[in-house]
Wavefront OBJ file of the C-alpha trace (Angstrom):
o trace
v 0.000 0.000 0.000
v 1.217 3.580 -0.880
v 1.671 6.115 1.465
v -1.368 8.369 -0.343
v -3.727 5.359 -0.023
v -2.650 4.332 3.598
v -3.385 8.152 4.222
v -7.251 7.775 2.794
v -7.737 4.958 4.984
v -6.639 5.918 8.219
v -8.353 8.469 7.327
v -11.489 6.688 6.598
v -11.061 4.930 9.770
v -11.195 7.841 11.745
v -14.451 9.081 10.500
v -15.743 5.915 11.472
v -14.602 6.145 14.884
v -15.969 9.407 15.023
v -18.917 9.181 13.407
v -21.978 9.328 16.210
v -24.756 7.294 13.925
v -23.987 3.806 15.904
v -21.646 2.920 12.396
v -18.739 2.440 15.338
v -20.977 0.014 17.493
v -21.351 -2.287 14.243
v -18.125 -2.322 13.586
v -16.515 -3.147 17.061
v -19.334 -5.896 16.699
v -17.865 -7.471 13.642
v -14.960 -6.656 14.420
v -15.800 -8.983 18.176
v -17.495 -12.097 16.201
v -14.760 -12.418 13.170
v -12.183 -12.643 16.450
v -14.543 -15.431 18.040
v -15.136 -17.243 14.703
v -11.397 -17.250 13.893
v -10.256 -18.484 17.915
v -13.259 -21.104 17.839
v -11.297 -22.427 14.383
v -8.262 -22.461 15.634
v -9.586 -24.648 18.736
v -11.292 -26.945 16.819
v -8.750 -27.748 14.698
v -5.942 -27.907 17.122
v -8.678 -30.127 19.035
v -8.606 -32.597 15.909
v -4.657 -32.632 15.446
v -4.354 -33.824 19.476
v -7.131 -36.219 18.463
v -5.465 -37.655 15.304
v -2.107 -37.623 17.151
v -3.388 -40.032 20.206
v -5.306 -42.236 17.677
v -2.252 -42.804 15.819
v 0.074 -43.061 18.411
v -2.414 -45.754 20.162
v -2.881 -47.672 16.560
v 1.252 -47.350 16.016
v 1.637 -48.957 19.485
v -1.128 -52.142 18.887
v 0.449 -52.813 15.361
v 3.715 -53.004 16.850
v 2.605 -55.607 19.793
v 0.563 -57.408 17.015
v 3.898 -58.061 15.160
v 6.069 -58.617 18.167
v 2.871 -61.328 19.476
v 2.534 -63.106 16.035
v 6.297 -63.668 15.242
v 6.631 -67.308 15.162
v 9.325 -68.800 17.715
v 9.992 -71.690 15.583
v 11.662 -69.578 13.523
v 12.948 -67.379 15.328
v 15.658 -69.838 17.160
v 16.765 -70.385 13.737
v 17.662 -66.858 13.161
v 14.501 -66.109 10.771
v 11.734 -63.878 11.215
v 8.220 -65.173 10.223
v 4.927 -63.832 11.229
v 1.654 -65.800 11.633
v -0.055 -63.171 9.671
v -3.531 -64.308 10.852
v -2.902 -64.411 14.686
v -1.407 -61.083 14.062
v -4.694 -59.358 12.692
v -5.996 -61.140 15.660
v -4.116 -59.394 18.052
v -4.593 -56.244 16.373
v -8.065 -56.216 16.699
v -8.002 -57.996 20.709
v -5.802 -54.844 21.099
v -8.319 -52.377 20.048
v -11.014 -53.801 21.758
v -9.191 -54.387 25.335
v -6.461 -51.099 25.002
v -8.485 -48.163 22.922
v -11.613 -49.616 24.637
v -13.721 -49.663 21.182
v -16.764 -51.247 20.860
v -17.343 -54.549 18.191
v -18.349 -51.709 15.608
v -14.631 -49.697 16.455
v -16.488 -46.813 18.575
v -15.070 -45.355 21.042
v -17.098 -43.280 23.862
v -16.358 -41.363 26.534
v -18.912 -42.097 29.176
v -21.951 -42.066 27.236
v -20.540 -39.628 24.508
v -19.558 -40.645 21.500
v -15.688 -39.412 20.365
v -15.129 -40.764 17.280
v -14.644 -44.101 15.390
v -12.538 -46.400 12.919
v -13.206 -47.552 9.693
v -10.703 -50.005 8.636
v -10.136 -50.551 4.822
v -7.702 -52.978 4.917
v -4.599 -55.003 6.917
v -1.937 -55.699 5.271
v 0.398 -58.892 6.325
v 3.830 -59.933 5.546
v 4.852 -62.901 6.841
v 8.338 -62.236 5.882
v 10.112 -60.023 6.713
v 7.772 -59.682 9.481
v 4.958 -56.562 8.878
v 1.823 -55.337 9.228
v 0.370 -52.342 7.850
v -3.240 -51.035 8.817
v -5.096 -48.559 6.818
v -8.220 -46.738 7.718
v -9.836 -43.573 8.754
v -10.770 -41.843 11.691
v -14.781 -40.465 11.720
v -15.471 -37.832 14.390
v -17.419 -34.516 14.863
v -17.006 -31.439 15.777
v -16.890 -30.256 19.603
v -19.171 -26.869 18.432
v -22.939 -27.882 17.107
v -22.535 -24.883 14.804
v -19.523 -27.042 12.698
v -21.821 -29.766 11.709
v -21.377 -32.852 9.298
v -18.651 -35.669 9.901
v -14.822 -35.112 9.958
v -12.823 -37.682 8.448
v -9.021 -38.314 8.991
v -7.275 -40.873 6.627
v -4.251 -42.528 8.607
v -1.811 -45.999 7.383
v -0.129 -47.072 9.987
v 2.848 -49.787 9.456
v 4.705 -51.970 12.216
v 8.072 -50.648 13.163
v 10.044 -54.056 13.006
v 13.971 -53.920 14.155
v 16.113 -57.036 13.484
v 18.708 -57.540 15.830
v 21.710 -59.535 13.787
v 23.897 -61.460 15.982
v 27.322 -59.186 15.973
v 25.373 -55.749 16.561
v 24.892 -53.843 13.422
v 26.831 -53.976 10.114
l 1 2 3 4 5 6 7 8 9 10 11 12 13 14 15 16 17 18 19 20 21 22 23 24 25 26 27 28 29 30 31 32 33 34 35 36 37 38 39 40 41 42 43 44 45 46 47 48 49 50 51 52 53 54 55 56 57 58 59 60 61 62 63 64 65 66 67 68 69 70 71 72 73 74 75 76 77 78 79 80 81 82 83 84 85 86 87 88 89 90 91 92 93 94 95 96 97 98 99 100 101 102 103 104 105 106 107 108 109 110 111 112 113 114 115 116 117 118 119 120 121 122 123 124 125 126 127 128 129 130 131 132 133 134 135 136 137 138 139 140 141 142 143 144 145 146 147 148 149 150 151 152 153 154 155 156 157 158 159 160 161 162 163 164 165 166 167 168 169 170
């Protein structure tokens, strides 16, 4: 902005502070509710990011014990990794049930209130090298009745699997 136009609208600022029709009284208004609107935003959405981020950390930390439960010892003394891909969904879902406390339709509540659920599209399996790799979304609303409709966060979330050689590392 120029200097001459940054001059007309100070200028024009001032003569609506000054003006005595109630024209300042509407403004301070809108001025007030764009403030609100904007802070209730930023809430919600920083509401939603804490949200995703404990969902994912809780769904990073049951694919990882899935894994860990569903490598097969047989193997393992042998110095191979294989995973019993099936016991390993198993323990996925066990986990979500007994850990995230979900429901048998992947709801979770708090108290009688409903927080949000998860739609899983698909588990992926690898028997070896051991892996497992869970992709879905997270469903949840907003915390303000004004920001209606159904918020959906995608998320893939795959199994953190270190093999220890014997030696240390390479």
């Amino acid at each position: 902005m120029r200097a001459p136009e940054r001059g007309k609208a100070v200028g024009h600022l001032k003569r609506i502070m000054n003006n005595r029709k109630g024209d300042v009284f509407l403004f301070i208004l809108l001025l007030v509710f764009f403030i609100l609107t904007l802070s209730v935003m930023l809430i919600e959405y920083f509401r939603m990011e804490s949200l995703y981020q404990q969902v994912e950390y809780v769904l990073q930390r049951g694919v990882n014990v899935s894994v860990e439960y569903a490598i097969r010892d047989d193997y393992r003394r042998d110095g191979y990794s294989r995973l019993d891909s099936a016991l390993a969904e198993e323990m996925l879902y066990a986990y979500l049930y007994e850990n995230m406390g979900l429901d048998s339709e992947l709801n979770k509540y708090a108290g009688n209130q409903w927080v949000y659920q998860l739609e899983v599209e698909r588990i992926d399996a690898t028997d070896s090298p051991p892996g497992l790799t869970l992709t879905g979304t997270l469903k949840t609303r907003s915390a303000f009745n004004f920001l209606s409709g159904t918020i959906r966060l995608p998320f893939t979330i795959s199994s953190v699997n270190i093999r220890i050689e014997e030696g240390g590392s390479p």
